[in-house]
C-alpha positions as YAML, in Angstrom:
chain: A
units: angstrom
residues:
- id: 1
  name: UNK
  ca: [0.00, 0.00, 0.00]
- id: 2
  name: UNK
  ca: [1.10, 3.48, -1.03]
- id: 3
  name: UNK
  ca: [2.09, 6.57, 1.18]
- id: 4
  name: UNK
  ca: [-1.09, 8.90, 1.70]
- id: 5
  name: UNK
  ca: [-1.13, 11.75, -0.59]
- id: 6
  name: UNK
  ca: [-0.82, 14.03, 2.60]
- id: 7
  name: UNK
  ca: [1.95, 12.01, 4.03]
- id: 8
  name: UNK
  ca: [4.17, 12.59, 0.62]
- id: 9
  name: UNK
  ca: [3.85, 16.19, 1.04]
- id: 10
  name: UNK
  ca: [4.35, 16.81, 4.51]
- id: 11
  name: UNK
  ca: [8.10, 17.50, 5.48]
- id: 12
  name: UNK
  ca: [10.50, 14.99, 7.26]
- id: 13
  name: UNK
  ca: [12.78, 17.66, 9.11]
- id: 14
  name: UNK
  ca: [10.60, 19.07, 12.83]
- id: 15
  name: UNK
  ca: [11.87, 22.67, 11.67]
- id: 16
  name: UNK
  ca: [8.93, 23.19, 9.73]
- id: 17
  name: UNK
  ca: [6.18, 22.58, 12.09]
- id: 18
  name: UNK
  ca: [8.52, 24.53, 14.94]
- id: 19
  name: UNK
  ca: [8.33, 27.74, 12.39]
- id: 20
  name: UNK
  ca: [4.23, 26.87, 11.51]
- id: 21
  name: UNK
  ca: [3.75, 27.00, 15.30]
- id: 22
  name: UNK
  ca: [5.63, 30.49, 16.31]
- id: 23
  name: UNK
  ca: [4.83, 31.87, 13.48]
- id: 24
  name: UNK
  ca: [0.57, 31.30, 14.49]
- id: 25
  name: UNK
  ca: [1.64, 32.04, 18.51]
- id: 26
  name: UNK
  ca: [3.23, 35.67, 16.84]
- id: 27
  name: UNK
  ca: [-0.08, 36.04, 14.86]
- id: 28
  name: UNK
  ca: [-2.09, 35.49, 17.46]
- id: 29
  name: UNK
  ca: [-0.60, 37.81, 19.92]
- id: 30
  name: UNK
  ca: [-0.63, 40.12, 17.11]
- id: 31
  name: UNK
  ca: [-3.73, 39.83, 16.74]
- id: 32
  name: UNK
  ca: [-4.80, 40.08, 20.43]
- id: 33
  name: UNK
  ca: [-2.76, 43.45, 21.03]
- id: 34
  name: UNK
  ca: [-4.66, 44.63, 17.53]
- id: 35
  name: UNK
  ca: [-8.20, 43.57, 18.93]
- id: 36
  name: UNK
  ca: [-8.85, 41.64, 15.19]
- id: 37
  name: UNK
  ca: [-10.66, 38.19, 15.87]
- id: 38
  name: UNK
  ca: [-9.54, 37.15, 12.33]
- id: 39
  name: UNK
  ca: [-5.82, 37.59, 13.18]
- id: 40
  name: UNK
  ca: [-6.47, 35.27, 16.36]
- id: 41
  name: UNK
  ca: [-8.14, 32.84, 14.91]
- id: 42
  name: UNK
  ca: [-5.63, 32.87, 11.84]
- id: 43
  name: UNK
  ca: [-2.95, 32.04, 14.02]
- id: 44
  name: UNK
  ca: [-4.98, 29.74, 16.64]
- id: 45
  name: UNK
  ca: [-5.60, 27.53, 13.42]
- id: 46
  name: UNK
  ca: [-1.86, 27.72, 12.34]
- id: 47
  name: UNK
  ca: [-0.92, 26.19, 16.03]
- id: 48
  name: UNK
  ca: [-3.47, 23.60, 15.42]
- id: 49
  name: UNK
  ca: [-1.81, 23.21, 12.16]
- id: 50
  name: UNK
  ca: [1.50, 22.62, 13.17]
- id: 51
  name: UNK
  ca: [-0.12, 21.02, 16.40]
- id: 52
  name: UNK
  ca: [-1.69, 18.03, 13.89]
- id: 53
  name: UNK
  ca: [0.35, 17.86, 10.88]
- id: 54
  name: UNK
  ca: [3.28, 17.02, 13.08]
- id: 55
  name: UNK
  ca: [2.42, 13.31, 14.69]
- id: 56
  name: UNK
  ca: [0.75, 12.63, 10.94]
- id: 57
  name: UNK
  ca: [4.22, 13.20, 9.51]
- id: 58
  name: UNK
  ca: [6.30, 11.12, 12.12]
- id: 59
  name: UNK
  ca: [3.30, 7.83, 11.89]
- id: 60
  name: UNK
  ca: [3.60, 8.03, 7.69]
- id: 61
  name: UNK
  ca: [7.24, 9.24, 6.95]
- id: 62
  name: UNK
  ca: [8.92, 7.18, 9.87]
- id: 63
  name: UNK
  ca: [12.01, 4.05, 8.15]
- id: 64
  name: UNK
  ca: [10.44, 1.44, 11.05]
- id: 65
  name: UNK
  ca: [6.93, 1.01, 12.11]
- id: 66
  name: UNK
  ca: [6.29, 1.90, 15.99]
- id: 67
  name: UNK
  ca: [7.22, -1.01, 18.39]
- id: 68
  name: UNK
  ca: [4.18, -3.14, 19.65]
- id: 69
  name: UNK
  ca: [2.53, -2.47, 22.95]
- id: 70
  name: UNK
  ca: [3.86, -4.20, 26.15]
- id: 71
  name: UNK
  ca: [3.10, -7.88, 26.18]
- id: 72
  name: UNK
  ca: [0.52, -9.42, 28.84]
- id: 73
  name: UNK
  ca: [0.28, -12.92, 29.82]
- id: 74
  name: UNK
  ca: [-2.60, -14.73, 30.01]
- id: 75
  name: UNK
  ca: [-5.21, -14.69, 32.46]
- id: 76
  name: UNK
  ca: [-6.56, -17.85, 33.47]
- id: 77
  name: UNK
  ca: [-6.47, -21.04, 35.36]
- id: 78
  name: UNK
  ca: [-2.54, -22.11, 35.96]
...
């Protein structure tokens, strides 16, 4: 099965989402000390953004899939 289109576009590097996510927290205070709701919300939805794109990036673009979960024994009569 192929890589999700979304997945081949995202980045690999973390820089990118850092910069997505300042950039929206410097919008949003800038929009906050300018009393525009647009400005706020434009960078509110840049944080959430950065904030979702990022885990999406590491599940599709990682070499190794993610290690399983702990292993329980069974439950039962010994």
């Amino acid at each position: 099965m192929g890589t999700p289109i979304l997945a081949a576009v995202l980045p690999e590097a973390i820089e990118p989402y850092l910069v997505l996510m300042i950039a929206g927290f410097v919008v949003a205070i800038t929009g906050h000390l300018a009393g525009s709701r647009w400005l706020v919300a434009a960078g509110v939805l840049m944080i959430f953004l950065a904030a979702v794109l990022f885990p999406i990036a590491l599940q599709f673009l990682a070499d190794e899939p993610p290690p399983p979960g702990p292993r329980v024994p069974p439950v039962g009569p010994g």
